[in-house]
Backbone as a ProteinNet text record, in pm:
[ID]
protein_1_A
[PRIMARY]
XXXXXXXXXXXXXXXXXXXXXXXXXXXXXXXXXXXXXXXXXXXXXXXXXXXXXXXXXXXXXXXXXXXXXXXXXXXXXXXXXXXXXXXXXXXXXXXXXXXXXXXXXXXXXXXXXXXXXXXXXXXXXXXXXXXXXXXXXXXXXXXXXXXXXXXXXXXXXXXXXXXXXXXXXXXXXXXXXXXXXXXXXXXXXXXXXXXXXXXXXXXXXXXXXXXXXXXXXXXXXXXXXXXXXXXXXXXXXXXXXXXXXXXXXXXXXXXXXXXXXXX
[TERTIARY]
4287.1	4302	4448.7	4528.7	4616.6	4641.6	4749.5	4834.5	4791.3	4812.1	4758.2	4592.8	4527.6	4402.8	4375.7	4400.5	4406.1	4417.8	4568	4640.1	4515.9	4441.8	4347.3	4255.2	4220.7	4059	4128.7	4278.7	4246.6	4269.6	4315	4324.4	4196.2	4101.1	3911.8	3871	3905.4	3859.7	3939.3	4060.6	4103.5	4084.2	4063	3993	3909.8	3802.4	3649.9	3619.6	3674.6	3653.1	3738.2	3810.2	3865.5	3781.8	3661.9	3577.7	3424.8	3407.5	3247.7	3148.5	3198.4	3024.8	2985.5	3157.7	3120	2983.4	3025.5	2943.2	2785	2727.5	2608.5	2538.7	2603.3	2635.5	2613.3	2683	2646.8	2575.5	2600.3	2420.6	2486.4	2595.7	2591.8	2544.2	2588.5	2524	2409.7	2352.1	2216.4	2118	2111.1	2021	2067.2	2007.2	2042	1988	1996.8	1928	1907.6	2060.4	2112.7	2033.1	2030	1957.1	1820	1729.4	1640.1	1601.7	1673.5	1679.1	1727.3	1739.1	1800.1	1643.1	1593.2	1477	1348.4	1346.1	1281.9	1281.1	1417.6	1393.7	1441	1456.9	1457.6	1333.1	1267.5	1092.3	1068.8	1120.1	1067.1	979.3	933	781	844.2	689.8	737.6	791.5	742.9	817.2	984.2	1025.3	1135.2	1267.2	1347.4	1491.3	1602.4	1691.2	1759.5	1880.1	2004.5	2153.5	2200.6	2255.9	2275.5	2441.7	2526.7	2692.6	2751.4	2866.2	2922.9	2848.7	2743.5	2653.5	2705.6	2809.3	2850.7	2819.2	2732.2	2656.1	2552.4	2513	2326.8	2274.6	2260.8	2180.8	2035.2	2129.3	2056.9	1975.6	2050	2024.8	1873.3	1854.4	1816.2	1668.1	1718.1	1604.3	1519.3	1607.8	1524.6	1450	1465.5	1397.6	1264.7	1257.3	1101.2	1010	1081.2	1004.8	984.4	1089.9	1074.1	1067.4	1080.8	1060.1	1151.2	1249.9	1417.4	1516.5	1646.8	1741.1	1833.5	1970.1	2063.1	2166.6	2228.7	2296	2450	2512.5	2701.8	2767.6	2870.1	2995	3133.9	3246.1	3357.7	3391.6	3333.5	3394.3	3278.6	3325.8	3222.9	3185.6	3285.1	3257.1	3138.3	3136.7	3017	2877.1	2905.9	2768.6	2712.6	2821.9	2769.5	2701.4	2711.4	2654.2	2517.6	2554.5	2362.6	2306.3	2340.5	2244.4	2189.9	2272.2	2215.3	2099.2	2170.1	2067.7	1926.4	1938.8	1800.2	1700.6	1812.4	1708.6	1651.1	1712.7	1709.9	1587.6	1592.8	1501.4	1340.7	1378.5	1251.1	1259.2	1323.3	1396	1360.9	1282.4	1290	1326.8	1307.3	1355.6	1472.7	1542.2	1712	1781.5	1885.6	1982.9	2123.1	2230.8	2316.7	2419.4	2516.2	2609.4	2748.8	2895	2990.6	3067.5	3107.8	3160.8	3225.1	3292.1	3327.4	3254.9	3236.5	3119.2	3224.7	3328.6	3367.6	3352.7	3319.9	3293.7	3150.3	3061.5	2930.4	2892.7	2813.8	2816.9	2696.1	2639.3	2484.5	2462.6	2359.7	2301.3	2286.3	2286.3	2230.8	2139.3	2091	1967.5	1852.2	1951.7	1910.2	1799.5	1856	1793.3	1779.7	1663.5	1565	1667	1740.8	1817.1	1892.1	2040.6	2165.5	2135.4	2224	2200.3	2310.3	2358	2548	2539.3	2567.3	2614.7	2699.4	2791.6	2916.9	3033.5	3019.4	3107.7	3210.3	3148.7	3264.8	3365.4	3393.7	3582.9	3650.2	3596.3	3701.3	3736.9	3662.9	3646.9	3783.6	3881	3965.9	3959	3831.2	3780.1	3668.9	3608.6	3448.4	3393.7	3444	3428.1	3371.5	3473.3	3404.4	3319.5	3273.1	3140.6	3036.3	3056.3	2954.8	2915.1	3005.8	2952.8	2911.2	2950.4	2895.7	2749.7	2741.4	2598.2	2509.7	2549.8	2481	2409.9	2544.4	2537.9	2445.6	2374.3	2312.8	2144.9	2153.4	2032.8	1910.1	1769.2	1705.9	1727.9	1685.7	1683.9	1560.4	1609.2	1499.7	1535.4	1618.1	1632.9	1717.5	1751.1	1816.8	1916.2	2012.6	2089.1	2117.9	2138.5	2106.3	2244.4	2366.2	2449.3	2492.6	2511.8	2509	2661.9	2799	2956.2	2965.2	3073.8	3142.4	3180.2	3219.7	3276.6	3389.5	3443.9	3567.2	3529.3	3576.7	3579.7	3615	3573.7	3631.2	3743.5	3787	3901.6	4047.4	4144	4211.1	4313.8	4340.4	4386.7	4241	4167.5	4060.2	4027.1	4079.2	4087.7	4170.6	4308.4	4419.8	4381.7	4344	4315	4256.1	4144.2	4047.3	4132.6	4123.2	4205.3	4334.8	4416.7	4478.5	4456	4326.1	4256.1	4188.5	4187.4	4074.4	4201.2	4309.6	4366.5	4481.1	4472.1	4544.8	4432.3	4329.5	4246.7	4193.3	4181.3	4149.7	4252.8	4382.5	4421.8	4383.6	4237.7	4174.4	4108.6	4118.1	4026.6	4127	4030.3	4096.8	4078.6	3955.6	3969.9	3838.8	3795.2	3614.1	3660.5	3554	3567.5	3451.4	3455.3	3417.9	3298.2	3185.5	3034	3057.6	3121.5	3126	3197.9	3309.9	3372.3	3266.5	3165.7	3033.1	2981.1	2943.1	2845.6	2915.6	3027.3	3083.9	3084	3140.4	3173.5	3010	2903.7	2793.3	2728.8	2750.4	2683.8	2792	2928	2990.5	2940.6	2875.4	2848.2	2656	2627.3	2497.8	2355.6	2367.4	2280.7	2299.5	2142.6	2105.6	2082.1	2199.7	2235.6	2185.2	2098.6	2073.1	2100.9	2166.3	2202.4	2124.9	2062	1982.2	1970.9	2078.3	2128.6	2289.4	2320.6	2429.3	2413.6	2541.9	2511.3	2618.9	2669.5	2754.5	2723	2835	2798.1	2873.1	2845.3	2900.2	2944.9	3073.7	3145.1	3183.3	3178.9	3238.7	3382.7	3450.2	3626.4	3652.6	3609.5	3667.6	3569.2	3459	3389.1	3425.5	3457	3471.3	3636.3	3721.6	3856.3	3836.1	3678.2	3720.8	3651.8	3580.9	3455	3556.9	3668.4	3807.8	3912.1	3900.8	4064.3	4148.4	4181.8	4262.5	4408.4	4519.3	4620.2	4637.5	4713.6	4715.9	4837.1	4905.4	5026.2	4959.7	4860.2	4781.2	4666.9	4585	4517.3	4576.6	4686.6	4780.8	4815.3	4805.6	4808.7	4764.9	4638	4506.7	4472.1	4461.5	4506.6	4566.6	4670.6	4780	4729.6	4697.1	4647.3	4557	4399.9	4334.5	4370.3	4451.2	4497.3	4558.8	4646.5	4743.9	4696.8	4585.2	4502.6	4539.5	4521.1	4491.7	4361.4	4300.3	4187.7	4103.1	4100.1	4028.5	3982.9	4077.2	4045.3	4004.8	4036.9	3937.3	3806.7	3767.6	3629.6	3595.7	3623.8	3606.8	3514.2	3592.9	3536.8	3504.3	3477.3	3434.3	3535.6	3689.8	3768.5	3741.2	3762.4	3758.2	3926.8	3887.2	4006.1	4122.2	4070	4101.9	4080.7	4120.3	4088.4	4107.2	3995.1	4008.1	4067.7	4118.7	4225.2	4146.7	3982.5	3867	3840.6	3899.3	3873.9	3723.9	3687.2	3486.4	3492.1	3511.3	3432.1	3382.3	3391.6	3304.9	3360.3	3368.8	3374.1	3304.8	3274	3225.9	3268.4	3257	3270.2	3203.8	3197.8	3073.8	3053.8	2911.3	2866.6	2746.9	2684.4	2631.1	2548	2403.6	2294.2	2314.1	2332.9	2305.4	2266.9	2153.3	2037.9	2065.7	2076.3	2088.1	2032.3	1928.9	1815.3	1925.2	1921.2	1959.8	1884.1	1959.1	1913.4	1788.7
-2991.8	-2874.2	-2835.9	-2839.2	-2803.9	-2641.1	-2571.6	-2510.4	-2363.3	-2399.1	-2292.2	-2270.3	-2364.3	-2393.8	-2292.8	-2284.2	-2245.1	-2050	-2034.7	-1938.2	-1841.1	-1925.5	-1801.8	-1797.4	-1808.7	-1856.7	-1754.6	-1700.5	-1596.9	-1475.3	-1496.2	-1372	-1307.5	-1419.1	-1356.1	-1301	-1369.3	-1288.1	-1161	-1134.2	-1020.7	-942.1	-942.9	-839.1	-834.8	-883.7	-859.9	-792.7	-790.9	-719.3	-589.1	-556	-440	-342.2	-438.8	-385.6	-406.3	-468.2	-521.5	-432.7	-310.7	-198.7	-191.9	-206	-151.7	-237.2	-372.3	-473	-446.5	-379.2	-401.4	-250.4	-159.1	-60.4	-95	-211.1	-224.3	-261.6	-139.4	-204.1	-305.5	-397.2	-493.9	-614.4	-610.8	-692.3	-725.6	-578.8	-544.3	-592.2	-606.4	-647.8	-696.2	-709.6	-765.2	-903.9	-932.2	-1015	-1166.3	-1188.2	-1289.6	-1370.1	-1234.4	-1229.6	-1291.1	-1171.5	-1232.9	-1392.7	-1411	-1574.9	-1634.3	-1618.7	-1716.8	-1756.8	-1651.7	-1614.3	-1676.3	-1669.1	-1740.9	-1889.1	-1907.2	-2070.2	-2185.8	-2084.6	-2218.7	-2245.2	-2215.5	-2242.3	-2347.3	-2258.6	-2273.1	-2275	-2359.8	-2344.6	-2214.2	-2177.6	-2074	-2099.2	-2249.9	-2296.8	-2371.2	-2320.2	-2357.6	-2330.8	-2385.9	-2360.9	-2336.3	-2221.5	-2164.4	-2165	-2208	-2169.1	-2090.6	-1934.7	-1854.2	-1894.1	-1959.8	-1987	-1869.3	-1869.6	-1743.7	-1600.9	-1558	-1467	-1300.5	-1275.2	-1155.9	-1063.2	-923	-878.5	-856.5	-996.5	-1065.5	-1071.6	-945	-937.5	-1084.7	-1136.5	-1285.8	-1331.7	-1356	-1398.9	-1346	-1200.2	-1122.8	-1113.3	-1137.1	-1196.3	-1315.6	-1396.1	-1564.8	-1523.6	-1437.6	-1448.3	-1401.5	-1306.4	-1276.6	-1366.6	-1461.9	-1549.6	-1690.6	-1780.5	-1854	-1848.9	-1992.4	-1936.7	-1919.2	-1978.1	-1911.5	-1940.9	-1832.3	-1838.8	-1824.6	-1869.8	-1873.6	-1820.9	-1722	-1640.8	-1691	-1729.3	-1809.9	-1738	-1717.7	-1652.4	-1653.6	-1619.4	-1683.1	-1559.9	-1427.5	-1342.1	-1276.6	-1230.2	-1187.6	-1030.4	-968.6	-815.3	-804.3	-914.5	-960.9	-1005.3	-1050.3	-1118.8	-971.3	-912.8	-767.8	-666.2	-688.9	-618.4	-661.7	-792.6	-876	-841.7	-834.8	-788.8	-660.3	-546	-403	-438	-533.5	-489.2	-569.9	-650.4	-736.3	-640.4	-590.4	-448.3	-373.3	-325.6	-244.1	-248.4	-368.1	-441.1	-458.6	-506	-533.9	-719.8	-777.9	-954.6	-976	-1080.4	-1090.2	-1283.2	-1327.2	-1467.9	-1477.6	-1432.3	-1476.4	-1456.1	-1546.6	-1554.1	-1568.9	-1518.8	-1539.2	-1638.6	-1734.3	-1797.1	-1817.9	-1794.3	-1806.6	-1943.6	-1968.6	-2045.9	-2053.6	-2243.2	-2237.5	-2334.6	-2325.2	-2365.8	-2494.5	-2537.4	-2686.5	-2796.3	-2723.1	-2780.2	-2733.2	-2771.2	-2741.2	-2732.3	-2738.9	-2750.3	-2805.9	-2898.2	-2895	-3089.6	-3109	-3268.1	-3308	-3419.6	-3488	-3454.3	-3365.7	-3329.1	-3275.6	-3159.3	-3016.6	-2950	-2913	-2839.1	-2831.4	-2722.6	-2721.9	-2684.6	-2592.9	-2556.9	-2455.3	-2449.8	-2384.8	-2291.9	-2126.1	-2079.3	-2006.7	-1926.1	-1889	-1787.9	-1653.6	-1573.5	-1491	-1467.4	-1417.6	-1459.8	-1539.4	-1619	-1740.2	-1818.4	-1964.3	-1909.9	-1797.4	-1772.4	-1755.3	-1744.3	-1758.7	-1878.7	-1980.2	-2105.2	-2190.1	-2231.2	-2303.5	-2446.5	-2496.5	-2640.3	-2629.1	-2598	-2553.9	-2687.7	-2798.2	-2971	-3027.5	-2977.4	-3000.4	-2948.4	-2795.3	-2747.7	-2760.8	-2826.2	-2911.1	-3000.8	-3095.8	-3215.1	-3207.7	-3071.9	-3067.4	-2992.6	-2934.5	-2893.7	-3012.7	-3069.1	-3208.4	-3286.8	-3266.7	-3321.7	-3316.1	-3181.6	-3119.8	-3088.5	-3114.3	-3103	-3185.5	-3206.8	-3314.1	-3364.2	-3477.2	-3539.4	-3457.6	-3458.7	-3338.3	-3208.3	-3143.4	-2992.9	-2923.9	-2821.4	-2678.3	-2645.4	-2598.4	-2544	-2492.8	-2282.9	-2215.5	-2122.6	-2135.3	-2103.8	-2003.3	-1861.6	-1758.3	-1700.5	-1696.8	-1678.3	-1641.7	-1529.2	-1476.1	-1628.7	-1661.2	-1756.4	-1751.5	-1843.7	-1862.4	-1875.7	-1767.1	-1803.1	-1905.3	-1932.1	-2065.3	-2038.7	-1940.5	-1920.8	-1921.6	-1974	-1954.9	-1853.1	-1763.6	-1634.1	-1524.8	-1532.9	-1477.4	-1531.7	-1627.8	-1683.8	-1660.6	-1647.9	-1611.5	-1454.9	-1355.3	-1195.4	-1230.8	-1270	-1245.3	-1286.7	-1392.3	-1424.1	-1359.3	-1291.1	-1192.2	-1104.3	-993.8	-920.1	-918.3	-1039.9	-1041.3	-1085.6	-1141.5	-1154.3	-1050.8	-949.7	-812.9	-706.1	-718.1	-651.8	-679.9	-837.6	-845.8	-1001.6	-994.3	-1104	-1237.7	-1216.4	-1300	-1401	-1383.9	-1427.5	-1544.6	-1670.5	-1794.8	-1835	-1868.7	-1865.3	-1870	-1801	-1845.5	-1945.1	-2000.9	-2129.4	-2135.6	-2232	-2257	-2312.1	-2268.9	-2324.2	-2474.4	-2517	-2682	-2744.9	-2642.9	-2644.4	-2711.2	-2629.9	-2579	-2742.4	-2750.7	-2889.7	-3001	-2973.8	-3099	-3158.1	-3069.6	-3041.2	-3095.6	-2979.6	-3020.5	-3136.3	-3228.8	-3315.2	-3463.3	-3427.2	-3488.8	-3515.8	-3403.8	-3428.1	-3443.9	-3507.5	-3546	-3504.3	-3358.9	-3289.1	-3295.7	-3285.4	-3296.6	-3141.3	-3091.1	-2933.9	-2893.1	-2756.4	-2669.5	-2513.1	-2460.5	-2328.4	-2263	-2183.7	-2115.9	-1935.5	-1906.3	-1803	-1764	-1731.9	-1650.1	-1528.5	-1426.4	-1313.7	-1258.1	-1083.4	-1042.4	-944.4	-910.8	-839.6	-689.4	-622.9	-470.2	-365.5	-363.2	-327.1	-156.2	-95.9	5.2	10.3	83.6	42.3	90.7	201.9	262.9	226.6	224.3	119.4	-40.9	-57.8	-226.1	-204.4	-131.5	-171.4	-91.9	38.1	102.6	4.4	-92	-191.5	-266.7	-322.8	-438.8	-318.1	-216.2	-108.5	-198.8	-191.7	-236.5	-145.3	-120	-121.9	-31.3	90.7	159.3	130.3	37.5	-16	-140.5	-196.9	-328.3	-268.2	-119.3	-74.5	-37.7	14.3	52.5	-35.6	-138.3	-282.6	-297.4	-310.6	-298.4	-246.4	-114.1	-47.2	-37.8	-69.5	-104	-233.8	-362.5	-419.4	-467.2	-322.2	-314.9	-250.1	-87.8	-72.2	-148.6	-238.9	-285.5	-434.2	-436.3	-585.3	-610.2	-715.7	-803.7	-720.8	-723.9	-635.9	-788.8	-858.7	-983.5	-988.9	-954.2	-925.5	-811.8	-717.2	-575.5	-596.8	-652.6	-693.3	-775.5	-914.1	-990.1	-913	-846.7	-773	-626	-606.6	-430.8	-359.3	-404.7	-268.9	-150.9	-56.3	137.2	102.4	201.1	218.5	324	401.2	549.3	487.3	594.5	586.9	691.8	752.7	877.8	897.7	996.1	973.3	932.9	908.3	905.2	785.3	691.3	577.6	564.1	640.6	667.8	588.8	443.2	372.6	261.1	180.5	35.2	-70.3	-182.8	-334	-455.9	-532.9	-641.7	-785.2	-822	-1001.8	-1099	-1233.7	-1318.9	-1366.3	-1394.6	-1480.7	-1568.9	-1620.2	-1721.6	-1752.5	-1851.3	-1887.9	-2023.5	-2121.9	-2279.5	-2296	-2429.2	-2446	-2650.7	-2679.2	-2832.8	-2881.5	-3009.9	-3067.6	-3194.4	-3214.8	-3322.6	-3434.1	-3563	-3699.4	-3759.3
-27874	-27960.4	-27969	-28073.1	-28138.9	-28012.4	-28036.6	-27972.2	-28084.9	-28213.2	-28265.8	-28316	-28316.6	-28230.8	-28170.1	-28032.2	-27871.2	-27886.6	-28017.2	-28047.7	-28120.3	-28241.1	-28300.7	-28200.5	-28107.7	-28019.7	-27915.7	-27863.2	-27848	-27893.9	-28045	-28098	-28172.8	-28160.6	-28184.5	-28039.7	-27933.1	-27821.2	-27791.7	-27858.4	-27821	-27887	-28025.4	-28148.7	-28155.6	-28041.3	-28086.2	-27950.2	-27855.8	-27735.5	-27756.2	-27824.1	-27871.5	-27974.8	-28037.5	-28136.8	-28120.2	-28026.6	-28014.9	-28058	-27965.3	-27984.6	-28149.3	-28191.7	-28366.7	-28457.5	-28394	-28463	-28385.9	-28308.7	-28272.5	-28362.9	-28393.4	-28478.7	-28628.4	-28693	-28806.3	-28904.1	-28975.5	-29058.1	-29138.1	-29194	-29234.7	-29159.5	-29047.6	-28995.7	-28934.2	-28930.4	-28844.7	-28950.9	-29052.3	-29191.8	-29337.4	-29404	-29531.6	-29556.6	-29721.4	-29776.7	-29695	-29665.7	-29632.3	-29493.5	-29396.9	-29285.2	-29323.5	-29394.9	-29468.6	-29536.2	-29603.5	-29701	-29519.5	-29434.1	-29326.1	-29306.3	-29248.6	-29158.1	-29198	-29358.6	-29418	-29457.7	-29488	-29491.1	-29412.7	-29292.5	-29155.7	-29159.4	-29157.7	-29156.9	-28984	-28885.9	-28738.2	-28659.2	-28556.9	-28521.6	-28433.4	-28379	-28296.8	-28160.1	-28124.6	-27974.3	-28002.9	-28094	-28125.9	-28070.3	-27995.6	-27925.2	-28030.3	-28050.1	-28119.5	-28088.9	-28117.1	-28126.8	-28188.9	-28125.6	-28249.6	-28198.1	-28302.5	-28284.1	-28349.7	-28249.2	-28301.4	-28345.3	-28188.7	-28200.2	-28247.6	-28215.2	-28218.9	-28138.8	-28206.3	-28147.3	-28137.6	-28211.1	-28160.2	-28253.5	-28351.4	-28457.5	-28537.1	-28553	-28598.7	-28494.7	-28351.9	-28263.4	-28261.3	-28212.9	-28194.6	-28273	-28429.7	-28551.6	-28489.2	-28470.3	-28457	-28314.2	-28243.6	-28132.9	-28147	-28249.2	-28285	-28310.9	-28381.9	-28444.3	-28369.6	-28278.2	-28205.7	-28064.3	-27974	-27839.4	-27743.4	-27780	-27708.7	-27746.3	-27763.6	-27824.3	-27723.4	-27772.5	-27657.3	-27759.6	-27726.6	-27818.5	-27758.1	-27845.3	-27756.9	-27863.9	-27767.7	-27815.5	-27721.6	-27793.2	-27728.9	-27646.5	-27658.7	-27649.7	-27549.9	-27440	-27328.3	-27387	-27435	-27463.1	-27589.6	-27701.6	-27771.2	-27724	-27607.4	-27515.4	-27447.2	-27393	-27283.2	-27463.5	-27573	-27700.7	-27706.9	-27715.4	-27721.8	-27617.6	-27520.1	-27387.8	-27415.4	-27475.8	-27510.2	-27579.7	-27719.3	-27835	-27799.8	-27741.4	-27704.6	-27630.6	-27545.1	-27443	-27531.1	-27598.9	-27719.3	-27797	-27862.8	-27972.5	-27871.3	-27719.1	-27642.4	-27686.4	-27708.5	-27664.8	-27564.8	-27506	-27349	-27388.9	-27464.9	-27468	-27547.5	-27503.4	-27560.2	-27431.8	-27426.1	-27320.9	-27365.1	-27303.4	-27358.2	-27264.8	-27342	-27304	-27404	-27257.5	-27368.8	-27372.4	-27474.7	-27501.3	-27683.4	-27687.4	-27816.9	-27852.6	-28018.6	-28113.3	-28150.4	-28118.1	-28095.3	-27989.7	-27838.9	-27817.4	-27674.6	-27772	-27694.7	-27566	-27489.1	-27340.9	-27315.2	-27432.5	-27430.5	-27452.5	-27363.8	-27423.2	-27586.5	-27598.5	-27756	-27753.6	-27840.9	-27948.8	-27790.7	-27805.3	-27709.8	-27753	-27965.5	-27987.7	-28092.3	-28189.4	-28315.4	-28381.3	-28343.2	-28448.2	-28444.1	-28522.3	-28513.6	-28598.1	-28617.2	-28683	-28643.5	-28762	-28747.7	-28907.5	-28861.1	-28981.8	-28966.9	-29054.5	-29070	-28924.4	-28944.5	-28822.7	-28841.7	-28889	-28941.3	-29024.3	-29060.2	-29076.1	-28971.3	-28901.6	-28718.8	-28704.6	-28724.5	-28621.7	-28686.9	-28602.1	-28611.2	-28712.8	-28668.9	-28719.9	-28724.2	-28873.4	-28871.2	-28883.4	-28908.5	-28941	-28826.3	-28672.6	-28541	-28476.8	-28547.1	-28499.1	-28561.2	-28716.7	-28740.5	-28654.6	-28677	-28560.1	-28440.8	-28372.8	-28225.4	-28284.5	-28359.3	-28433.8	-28415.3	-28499.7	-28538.6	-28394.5	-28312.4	-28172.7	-28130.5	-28094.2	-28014.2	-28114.2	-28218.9	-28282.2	-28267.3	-28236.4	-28285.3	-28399.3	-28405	-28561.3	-28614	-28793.6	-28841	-28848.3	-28721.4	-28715	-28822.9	-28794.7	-28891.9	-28862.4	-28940.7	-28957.2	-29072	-29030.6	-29097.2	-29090.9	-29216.5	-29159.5	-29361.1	-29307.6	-29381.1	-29380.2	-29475.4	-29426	-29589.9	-29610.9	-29694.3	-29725.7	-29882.9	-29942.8	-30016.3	-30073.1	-30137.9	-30288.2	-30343.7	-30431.3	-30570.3	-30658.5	-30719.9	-30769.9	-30813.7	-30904.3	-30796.5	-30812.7	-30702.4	-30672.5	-30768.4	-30765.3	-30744.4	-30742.1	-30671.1	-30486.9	-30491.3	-30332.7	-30292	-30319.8	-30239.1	-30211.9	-30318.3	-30287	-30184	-30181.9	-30058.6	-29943.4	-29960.4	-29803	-29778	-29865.7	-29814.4	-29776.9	-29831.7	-29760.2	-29613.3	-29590.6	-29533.8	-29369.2	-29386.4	-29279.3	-29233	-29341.7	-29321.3	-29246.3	-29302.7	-29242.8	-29033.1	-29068.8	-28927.2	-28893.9	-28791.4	-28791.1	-28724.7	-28671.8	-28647.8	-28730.4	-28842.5	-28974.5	-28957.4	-29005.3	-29037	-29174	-29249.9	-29378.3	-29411.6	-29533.1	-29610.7	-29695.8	-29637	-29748.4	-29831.9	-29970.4	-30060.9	-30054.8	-30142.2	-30117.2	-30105.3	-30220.2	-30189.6	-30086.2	-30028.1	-29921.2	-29779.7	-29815.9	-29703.6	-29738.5	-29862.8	-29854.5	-29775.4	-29852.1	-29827.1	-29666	-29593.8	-29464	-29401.9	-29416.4	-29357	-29351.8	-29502.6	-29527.4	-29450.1	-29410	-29301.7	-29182.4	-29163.3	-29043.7	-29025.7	-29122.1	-29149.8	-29175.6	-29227.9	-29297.9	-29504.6	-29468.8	-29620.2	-29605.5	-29725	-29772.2	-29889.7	-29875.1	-29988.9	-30020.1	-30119.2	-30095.1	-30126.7	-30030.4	-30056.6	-30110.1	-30119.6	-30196.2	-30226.5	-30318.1	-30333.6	-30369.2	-30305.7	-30320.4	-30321.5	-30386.5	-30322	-30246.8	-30121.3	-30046.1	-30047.6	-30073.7	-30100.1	-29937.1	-29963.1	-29835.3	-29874.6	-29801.2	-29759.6	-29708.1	-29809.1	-29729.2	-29602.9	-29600	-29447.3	-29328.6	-29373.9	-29240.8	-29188.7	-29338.4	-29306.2	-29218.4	-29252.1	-29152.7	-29002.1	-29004.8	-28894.9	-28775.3	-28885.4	-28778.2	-28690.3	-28730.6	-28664.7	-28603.6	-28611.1	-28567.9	-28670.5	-28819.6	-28838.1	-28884.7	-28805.8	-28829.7	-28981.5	-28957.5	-29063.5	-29157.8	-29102.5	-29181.4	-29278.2	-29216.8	-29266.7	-29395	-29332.2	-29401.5	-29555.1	-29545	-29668.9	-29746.1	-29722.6	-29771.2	-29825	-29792.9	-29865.5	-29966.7	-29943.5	-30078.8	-30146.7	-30123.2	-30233.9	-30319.5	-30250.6	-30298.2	-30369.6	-30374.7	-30419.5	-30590.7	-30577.8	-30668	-30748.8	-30712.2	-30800	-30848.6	-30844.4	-30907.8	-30998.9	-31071.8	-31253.5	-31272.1	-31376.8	-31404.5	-31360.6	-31393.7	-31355.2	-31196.2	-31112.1	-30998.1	-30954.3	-31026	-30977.9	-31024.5	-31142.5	-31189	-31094.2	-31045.6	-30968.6	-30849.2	-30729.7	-30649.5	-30656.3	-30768.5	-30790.5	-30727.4	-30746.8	-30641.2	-30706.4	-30658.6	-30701.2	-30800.5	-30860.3	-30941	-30930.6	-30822.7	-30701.2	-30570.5	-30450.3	-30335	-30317.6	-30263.6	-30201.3	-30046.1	-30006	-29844.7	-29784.2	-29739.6	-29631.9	-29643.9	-29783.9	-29794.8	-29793.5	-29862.7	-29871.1	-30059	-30012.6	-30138	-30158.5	-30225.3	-30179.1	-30298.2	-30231.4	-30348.5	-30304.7	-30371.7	-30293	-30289.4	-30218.2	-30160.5	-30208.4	-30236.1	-30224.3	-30086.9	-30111.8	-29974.6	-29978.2	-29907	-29958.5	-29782.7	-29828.8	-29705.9	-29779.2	-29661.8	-29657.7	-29606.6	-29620.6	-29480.5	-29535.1	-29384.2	-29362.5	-29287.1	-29281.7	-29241	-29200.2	-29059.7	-28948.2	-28992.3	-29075	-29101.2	-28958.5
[MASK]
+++++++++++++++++++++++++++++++++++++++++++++++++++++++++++++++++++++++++++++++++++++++++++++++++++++++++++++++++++++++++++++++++++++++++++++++++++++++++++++++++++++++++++++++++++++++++++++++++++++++++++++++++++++++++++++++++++++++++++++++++++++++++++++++++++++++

């Protein structure tokens, strides 16, 4: 692993242990469609072994455990794992466990398990190419992977906004990539890929920067940047055309559910 590799892996463990509780807190992540379209078209037995990568603060994890027979919720970040432990108590989970680690490189035998499952997470990951493959690794032949991430848009002055947003906001962010980005990648590493929804996802401004602590010099940024769009890009993501001081308004993102079946 590369040096700056090494460099974002701990600047996600240090911004997410600075922010954890927020994420077990949020209703973006606590629900939504996306969650939904996951839940539904992994189509899992119920004795089914689960990878939730890049768990957060469980949420998903937390989902698949209702429905199958044990999940192992991983994450790089221990202050994210001590979140899933609440919310599982919480929820009444008694088959999920948690373990940390990184989603490059697994800690698990060849074809461990039924199936991976990962949302709003692969913009962290340094080399989402090698946690495919350690995906792949660790899958039976046949199994799932069910992986739900803000996307890139096609236009590429609509991709640079975002990803400027999005690494002012939290400097942990590595990049969303592109649905075909997604195929391409998955089907590398030897799943047959289908998208199973696109969507956009409608953010709240002042929640979405108070969820990361982001930086009020970074936040201003933002806004500035929002205001001062192409109209193409304020249409693009619904920016406000105002901001009120409370930052009480909303625009949205794309994002997108892919589900890939292990050759």
């Amino acid at each position: 692993m590369s040096q700056s590799g090494e460099s974002i892996k701990s600047a996600v463990n240090q911004q997410f242990s600075q922010a954890a509780a927020n994420y077990r807190t949020s209703a973006v992540h606590s629900a939504g469609a996306d969650l939904d379209a996951m839940l539904a078209a992994a189509q899992l037995t119920p004795d089914a072994l689960v990878l939730d990568a890049g768990c957060g603060a469980g949420h998903t994890g937390v989902a698949f455990a209702a429905q199958v027979g044990r999940v192992i919720a991983y994450d790089l970040a221990d202050s994210m794992l001590e979140q899933v432990k609440i919310l599982a108590e919480e929820k009444g989970i008694t088959n999920l466990e948690t373990q940390r680690g990184d989603v490059e490189a697994l800690p698990y035998e060849d074809n461990h398990l039924d199936a991976v499952v990962t949302r709003y997470s692969a913009h962290h990951w340094p080399d989402p190419q090698q946690a495919l493959y350690e995906f792949a690794r660790v899958t039976q032949a046949g199994g799932i992977l069910m992986l739900s991430d803000i996307v890139a848009p096609a236009e590429p002055m609509a991709d640079s906004y975002l990803q400027t947003l999005e690494v002012l906001r939290d400097p942990s962010h590595v990049r969303d990539h592109s649905i075909s980005q997604w195929q391409a990648m998955m089907e590398a590493a030897g799943y047959t890929v289908e998208v199973i929804m696109t969507h956009d996802l409608t953010l709240h401004l002042a929640r979405w920067m108070a969820r990361i602590n982001t930086p009020p010099t970074y936040a201003a940024a933002i806004r500035q940047l929002m205001l001062g769009a192409p109209e193409t890009i304020r249409e693009r993501f619904s920016f406000p055309t105002s901001i009120p001081n409370d930052d009480d308004c909303t625009f949205t993102i794309p994002g997108a559910v892919l589900r890939g079946v292990l050759a």
